[in-house]
NUVO-575024 format. One record per residue: x, y, z of N, C-alpha, C in turn; residue number from 1. Coordinates in steps of 0.05 Angstrom, whole numbers, plus 5000, padded with zeros to 4 digits. Layout:
! residues N
FILO n.px n.py n.pz ca.px ca.py ca.pz c.px c.py c.pz  nr
FILO    X    Y    Z     X     Y     Z    X    Y    Z NUM
...
//
This chain:
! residues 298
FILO n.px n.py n.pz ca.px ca.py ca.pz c.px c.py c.pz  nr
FILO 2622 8436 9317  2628  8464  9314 2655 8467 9300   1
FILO 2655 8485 9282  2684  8495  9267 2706 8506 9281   2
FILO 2719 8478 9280  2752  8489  9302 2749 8468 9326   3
FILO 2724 8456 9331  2731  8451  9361 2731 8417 9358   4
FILO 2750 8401 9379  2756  8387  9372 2723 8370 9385   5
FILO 2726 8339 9381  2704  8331  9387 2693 8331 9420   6
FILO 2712 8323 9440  2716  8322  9472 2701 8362 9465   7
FILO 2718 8382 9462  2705  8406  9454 2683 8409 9440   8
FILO 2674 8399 9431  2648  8409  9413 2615 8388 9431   9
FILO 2629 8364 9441  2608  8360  9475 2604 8370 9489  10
FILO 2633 8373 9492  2620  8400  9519 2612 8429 9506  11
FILO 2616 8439 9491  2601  8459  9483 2567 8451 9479  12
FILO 2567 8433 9462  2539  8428  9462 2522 8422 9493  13
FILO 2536 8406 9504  2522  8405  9536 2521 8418 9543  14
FILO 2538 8447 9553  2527  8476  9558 2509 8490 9550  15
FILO 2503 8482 9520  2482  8487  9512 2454 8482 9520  16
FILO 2448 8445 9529  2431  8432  9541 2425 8437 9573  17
FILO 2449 8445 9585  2445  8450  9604 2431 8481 9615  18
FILO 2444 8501 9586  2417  8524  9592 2397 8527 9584  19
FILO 2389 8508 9571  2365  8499  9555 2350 8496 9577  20
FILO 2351 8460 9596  2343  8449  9614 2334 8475 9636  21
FILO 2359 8489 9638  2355  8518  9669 2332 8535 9657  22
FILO 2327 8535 9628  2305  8549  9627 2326 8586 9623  23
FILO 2347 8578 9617  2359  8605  9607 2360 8609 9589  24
FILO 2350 8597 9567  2353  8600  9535 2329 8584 9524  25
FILO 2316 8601 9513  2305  8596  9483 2309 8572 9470  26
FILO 2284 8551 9471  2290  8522  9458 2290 8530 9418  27
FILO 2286 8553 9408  2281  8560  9389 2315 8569 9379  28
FILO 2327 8577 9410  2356  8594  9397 2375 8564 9406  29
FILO 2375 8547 9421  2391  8524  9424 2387 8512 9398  30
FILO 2361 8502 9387  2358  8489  9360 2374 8506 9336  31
FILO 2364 8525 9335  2388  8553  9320 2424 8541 9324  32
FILO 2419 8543 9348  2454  8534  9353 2463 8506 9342  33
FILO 2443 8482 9342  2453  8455  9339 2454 8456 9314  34
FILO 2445 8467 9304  2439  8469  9271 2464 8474 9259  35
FILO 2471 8450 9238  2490  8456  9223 2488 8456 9188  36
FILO 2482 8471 9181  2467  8471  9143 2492 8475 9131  37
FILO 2481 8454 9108  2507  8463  9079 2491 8470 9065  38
FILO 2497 8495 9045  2479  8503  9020 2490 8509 9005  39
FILO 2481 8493 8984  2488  8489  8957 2474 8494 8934  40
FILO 2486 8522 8927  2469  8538  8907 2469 8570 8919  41
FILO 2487 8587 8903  2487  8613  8907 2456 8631 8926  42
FILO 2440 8622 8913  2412  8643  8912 2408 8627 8946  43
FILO 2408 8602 8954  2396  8591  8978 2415 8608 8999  44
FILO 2443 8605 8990  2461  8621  9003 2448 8650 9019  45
FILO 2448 8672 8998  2437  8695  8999 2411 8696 9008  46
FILO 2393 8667 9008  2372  8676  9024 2379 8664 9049  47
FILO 2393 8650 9061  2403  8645  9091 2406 8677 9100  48
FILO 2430 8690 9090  2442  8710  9098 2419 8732 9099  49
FILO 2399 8731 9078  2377  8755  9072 2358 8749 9116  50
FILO 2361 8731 9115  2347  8712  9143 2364 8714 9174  51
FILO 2389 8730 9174  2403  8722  9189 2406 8702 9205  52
FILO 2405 8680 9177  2411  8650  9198 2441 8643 9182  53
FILO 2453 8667 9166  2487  8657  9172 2504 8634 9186  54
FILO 2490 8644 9214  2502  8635  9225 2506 8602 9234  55
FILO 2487 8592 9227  2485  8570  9225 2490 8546 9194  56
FILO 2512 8566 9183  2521  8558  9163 2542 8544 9165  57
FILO 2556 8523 9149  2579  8502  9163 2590 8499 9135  58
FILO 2567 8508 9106  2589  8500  9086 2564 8504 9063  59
FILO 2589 8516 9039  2565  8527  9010 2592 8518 8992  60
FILO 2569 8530 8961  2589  8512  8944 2603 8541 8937  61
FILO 2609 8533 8906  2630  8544  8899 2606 8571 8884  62
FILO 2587 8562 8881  2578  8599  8869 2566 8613 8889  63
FILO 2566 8604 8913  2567  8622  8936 2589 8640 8945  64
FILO 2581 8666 8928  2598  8686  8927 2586 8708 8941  65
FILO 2567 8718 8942  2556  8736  8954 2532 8735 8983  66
FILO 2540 8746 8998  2561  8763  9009 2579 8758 9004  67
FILO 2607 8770 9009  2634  8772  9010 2643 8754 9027  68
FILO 2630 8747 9051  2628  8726  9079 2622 8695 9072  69
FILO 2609 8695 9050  2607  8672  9041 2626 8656 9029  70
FILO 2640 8666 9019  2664  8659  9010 2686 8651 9023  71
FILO 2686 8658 9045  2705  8644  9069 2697 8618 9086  72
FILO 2665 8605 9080  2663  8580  9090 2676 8565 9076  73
FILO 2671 8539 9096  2675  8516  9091 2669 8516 9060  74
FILO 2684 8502 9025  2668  8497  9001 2676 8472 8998  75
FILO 2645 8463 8995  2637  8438  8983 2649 8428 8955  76
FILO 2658 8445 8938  2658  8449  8916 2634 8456 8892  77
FILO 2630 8452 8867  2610  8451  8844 2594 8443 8858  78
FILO 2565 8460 8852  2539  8443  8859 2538 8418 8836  79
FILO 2547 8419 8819  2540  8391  8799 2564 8372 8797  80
FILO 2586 8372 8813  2602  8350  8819 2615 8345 8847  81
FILO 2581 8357 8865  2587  8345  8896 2603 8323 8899  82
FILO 2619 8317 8922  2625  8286  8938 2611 8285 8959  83
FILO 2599 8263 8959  2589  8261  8990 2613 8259 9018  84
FILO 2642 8253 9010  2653  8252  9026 2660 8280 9039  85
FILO 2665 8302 9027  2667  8325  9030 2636 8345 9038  86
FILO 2621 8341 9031  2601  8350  9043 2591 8332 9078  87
FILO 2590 8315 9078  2587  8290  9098 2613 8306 9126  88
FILO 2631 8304 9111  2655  8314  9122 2647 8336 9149  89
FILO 2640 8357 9130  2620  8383  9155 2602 8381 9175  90
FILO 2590 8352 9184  2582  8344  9198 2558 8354 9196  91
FILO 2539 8352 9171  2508  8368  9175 2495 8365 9186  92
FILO 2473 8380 9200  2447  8365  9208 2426 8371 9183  93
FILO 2436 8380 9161  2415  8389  9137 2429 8395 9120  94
FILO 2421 8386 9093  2426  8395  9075 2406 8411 9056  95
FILO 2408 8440 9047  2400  8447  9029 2404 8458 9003  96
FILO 2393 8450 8973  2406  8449  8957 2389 8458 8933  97
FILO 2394 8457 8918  2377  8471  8889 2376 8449 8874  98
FILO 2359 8445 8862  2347  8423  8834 2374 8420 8816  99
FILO 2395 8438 8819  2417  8433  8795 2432 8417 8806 100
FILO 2436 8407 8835  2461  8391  8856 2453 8368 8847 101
FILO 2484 8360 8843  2486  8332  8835 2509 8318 8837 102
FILO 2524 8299 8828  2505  8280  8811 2486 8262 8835 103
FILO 2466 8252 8823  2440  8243  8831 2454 8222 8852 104
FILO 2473 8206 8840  2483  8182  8863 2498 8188 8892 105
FILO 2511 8220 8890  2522  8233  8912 2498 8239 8930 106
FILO 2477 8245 8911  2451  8258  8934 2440 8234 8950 107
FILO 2437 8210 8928  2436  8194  8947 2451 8180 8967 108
FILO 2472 8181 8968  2484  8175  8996 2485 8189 9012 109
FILO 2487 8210 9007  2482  8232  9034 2450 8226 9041 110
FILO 2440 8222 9030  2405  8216  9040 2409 8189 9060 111
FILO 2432 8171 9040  2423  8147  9063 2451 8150 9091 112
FILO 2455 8167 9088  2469  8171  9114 2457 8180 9134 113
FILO 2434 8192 9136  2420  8200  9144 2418 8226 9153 114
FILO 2424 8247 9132  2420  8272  9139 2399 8285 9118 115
FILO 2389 8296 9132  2361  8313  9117 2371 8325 9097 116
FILO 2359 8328 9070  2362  8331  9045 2345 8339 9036 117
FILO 2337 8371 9029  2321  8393  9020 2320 8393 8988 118
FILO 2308 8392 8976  2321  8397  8943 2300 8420 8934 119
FILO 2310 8438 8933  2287  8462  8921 2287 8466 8891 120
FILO 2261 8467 8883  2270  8474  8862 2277 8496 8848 121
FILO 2286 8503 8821  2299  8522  8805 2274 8540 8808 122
FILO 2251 8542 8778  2234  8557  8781 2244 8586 8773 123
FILO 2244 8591 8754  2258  8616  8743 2230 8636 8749 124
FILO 2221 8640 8760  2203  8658  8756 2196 8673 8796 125
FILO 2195 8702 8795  2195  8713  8824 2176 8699 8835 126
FILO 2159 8690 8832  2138  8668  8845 2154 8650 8859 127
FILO 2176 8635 8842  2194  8621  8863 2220 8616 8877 128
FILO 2225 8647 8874  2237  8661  8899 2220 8662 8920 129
FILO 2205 8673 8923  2181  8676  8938 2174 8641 8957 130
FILO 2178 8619 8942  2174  8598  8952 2199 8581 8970 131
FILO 2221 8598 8951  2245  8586  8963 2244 8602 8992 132
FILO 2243 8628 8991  2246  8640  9017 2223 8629 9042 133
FILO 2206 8622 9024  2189  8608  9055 2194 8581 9059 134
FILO 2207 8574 9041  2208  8537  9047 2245 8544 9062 135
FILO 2269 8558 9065  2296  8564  9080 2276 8575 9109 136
FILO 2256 8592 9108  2250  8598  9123 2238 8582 9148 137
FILO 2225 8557 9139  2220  8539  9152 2237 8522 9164 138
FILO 2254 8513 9147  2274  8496  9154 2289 8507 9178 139
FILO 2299 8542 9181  2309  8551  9198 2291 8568 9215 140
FILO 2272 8554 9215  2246  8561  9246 2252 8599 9242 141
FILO 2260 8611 9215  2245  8639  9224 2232 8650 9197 142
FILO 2202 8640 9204  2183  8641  9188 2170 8669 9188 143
FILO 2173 8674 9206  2174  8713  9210 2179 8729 9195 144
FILO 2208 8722 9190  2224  8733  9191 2229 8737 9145 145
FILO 2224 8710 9146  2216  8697  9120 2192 8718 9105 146
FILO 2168 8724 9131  2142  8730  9111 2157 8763 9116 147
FILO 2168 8775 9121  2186  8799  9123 2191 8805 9106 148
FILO 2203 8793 9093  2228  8789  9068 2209 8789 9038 149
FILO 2196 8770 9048  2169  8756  9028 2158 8791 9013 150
FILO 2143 8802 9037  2131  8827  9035 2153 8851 9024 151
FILO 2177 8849 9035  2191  8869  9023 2199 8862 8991 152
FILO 2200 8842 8981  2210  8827  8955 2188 8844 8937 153
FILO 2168 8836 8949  2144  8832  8935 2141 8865 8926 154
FILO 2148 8888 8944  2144  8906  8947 2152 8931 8922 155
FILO 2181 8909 8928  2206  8921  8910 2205 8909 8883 156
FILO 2193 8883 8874  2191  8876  8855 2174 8898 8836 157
FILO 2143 8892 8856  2122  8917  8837 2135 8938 8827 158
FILO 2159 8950 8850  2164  8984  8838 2184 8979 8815 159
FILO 2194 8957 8815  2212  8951  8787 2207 8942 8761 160
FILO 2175 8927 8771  2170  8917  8744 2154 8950 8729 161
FILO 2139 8962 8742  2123  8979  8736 2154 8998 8720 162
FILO 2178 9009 8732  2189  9023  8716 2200 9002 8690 163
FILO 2201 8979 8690  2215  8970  8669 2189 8971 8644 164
FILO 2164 8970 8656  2147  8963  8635 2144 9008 8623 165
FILO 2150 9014 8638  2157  9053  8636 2170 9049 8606 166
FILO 2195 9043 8616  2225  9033  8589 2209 9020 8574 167
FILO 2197 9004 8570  2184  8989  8549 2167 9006 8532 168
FILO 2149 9020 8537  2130  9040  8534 2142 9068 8520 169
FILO 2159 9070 8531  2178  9097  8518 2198 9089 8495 170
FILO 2204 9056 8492  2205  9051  8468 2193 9036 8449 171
FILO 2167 9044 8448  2150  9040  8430 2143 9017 8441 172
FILO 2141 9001 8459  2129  8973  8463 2142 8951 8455 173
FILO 2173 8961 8449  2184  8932  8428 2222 8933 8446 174
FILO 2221 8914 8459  2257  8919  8475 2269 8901 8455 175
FILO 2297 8898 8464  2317  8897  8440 2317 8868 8439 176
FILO 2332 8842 8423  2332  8835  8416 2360 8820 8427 177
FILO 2366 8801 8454  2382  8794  8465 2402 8772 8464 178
FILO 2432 8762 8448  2441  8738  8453 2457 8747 8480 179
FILO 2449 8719 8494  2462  8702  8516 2485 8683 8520 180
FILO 2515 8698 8527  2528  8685  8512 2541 8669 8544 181
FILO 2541 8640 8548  2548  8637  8576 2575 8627 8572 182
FILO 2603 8646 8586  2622  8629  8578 2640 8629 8604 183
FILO 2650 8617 8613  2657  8611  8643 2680 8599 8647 184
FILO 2696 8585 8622  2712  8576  8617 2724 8580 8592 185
FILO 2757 8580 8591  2768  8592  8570 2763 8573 8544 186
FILO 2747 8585 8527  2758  8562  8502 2717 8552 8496 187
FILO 2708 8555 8516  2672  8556  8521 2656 8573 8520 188
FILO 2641 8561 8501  2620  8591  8494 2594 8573 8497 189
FILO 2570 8586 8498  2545  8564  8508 2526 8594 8505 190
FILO 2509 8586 8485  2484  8609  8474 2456 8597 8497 191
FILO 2445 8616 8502  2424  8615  8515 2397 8610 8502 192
FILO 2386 8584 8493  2355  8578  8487 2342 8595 8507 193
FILO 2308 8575 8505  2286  8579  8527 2294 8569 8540 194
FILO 2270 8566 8560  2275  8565  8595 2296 8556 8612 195
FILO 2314 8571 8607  2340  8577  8624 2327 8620 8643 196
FILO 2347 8604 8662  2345  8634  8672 2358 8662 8659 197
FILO 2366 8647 8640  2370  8683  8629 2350 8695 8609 198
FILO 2343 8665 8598  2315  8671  8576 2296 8692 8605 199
FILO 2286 8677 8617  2263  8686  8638 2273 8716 8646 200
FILO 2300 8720 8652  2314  8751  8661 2301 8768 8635 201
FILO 2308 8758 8609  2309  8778  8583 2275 8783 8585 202
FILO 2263 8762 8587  2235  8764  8589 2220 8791 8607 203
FILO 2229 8774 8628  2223  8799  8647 2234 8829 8646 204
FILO 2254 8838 8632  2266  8859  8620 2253 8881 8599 205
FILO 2234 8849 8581  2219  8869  8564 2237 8862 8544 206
FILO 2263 8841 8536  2270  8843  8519 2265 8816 8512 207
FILO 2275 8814 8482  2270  8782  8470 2293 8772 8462 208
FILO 2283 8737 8471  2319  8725  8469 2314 8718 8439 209
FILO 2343 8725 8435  2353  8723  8402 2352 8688 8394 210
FILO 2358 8678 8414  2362  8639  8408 2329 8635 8416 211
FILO 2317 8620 8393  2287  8608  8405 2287 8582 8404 212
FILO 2307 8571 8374  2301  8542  8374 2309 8520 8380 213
FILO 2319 8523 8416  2319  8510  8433 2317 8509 8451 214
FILO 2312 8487 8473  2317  8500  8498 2345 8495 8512 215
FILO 2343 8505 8539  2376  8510  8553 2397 8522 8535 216
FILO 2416 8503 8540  2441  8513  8531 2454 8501 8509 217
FILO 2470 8515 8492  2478  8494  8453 2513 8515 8454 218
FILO 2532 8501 8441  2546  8514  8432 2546 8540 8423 219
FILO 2561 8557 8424  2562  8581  8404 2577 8567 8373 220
FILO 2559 8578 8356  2564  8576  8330 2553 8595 8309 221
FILO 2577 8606 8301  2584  8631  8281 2557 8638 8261 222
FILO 2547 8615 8248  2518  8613  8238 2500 8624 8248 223
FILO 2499 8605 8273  2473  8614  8291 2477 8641 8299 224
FILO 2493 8652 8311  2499  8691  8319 2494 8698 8297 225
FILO 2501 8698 8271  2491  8707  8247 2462 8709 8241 226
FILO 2444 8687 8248  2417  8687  8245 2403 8694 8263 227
FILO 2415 8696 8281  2400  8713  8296 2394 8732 8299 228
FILO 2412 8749 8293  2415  8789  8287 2409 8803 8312 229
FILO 2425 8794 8342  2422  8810  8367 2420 8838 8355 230
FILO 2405 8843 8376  2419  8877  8384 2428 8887 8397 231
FILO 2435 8868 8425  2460  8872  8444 2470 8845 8453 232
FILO 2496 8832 8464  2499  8817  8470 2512 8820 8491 233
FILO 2500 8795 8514  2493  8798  8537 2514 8776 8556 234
FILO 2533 8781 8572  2545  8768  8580 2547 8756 8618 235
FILO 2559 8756 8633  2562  8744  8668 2589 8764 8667 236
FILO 2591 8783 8692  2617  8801  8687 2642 8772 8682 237
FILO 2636 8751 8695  2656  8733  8697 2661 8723 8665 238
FILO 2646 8718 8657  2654  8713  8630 2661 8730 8612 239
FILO 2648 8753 8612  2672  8774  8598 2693 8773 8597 240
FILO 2707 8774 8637  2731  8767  8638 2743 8743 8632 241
FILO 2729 8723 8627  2738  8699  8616 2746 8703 8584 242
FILO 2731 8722 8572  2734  8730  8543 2759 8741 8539 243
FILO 2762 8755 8565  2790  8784  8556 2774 8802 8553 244
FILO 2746 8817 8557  2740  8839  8558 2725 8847 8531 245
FILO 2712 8873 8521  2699  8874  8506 2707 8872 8476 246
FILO 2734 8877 8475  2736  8877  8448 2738 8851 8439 247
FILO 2753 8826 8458  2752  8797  8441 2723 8786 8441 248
FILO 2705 8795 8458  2680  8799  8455 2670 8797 8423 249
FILO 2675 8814 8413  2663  8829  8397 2677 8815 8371 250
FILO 2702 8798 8374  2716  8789  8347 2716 8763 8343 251
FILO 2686 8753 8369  2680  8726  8364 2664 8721 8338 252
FILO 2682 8695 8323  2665  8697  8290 2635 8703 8289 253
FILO 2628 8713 8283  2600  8722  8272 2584 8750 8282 254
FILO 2602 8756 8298  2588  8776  8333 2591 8801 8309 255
FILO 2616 8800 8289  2614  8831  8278 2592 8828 8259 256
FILO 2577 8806 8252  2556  8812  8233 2531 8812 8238 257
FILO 2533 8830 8259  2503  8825  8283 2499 8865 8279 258
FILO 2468 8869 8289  2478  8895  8297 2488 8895 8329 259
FILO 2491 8885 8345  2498  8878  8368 2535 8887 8358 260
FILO 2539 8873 8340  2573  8878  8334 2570 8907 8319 261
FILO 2564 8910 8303  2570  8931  8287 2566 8962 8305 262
FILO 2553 8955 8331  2539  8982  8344 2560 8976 8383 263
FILO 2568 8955 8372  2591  8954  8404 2567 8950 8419 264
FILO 2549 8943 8427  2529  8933  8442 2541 8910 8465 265
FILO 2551 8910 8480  2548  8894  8499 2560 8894 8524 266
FILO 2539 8878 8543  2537  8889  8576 2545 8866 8580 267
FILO 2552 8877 8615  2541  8849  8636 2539 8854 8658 268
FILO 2532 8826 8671  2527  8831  8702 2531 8818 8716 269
FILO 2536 8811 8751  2548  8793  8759 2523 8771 8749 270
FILO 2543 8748 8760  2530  8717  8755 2505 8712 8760 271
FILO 2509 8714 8786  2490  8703  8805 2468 8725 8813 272
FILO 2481 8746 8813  2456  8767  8812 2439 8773 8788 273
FILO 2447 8763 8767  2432  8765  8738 2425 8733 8733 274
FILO 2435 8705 8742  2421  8684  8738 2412 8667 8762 275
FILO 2422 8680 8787  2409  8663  8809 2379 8660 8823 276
FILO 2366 8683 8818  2338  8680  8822 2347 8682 8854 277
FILO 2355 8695 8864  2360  8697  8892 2336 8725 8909 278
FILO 2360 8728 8923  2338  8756  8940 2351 8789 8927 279
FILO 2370 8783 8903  2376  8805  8890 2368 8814 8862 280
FILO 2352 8789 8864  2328  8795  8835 2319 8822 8833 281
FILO 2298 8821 8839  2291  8862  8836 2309 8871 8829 282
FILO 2342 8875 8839  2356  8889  8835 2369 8892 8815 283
FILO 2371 8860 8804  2377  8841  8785 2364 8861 8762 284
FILO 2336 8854 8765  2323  8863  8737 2323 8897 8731 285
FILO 2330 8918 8755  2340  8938  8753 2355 8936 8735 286
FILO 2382 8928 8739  2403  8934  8732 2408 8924 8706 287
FILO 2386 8906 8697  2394  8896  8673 2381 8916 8650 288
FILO 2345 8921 8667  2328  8941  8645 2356 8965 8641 289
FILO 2365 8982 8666  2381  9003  8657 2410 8992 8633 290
FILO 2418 8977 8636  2445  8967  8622 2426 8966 8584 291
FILO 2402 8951 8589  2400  8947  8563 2383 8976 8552 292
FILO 2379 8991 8572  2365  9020  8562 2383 9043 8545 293
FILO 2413 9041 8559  2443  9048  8560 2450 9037 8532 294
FILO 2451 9016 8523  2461  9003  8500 2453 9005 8479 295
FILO 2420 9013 8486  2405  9022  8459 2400 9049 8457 296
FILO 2418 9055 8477  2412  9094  8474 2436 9098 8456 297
FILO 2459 9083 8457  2491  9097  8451 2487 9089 8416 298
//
């Protein structure tokens, strides 16, 4: 337990066993209690919390930002330059993690330490949100609770895709024409190919990514923004602010020879709610159809 020393955290646990044994507690809410999960990867985060199994959280990484509460655990650090000593450290009884945690040799020692090691995959598409939430849901015995969530997702998705495909329809059948600019660090710029999650976001938006001929992620280069001819460009609020805001935005070489530059075209949105594929998707794709409806209205 967090804070208590080990002589303390026996006897807490044996109080536990001992209301177990009396038949005063719930073998479902003691297992709840012994449970100690690290999650690693924003969206697994947000679906703990979507689950109220918070509480059985002991430690997330570093893009576990939302909730606001999340941010005050225990951090692992980067999902892609775990230590096993620092994760190990939190004393898990589980680990769960996203297909991007790494490096591969850290995963394996925490495997042979012997703590349970989940790896879900990415899966850019609401289908596997939908899978992540039942496979957290398992792991933390509230499968209920999971097909709840499942049904409301599902619910909210339909009423979002149906207005975004509305927006689509009211402009002629054709949405705008999107660069992806991922920059997170000062001095780093990184254009968005296919099958990355923002390609699959723009998709689902109704709009088309401006980068086709590659996949993931490539340098920004002044050429390439040139050949491509956005019509808005599309940023993470965090990298904006990593930019300095919209105007150095806009005086990145090539951005003024876009209509994207020439028309001040460009949005953003948080990170993880625009690339996590979490349980704020729907909201996600709200907020993005309105931002790029907004951009091509002005």
């Amino acid at each position: 337990m967090p804070g208590l020393t080990n002589p303390a955290r026996r006897a807490h646990l044996a109080q536990f066993s001992a209301l177990l044994l009396a038949g005063l507690m719930p073998a479902a809410h003691a297992a709840a209690a012994n449970r100690r999960i690290v999650a690693v990867g924003g969206a697994l985060t947000e679906i703990m919390y979507a689950l109220q199994a918070q509480g059985e959280l002991v430690g997330v990484d570093t893009t576990s930002q939302f909730p606001a509460a999340a941010s005050k655990l225990p951090n692992v650090g980067y999902a892609r330059t775990l230590s096993a000593e620092g994760v190990l450290a939190l004393a898990p009884t589980h680990i769960i993690a996203s297909e991007e945690a790494g490096p591969p040799t850290v995963l394996k020692q925490i495997a042979a330490a012997g703590v349970p090691l989940s790896v879900l995959p990415a899966n850019h598409r609401f289908e596997g949100l939908v899978e992540r939430v039942q496979r957290v849901g398992e792991i933390v015995e509230r499968k209920a609770q999971a097909a709840q969530l499942v049904q409301s997702l599902q619910q909210e998705w339909a009423r979002v895709t149906a207005q975004v495909q509305a927006q689509l329809q009211a402009r002629g059948g054709k949405g705008p024409k999107v660069l992806f600019i991922m920059s997170h660090a000062p001095g780093q710029a990184m254009v968005s190919g296919t099958e990355t999650s923002a390609d699959a976001m723009l998709r689902y938006a109704g709009a088309s990514n401006a980068i086709t001929g590659f996949t993931g992620y490539k340098p920004l280069t002044p050429e390439a923004v040139i050949a491509a001819q956005p019509d808005v460009i599309l940023l993470t609020e965090q990298g904006l602010q990593v930019r300095g805001g919209v105007p150095n935005v806009l005086a990145m070489p090539g951005i003024g020879q876009t209509p994207a530059g020439r028309a001040r075209r460009v949005v953003a949105l948080e990170a993880m709610q625009l690339l996590g594929f979490g349980p704020r998707l729907p909201s996600a794709l709200a907020a993005l159809d309105a931002a790029l409806t907004k951009a091509m209205a002005a």
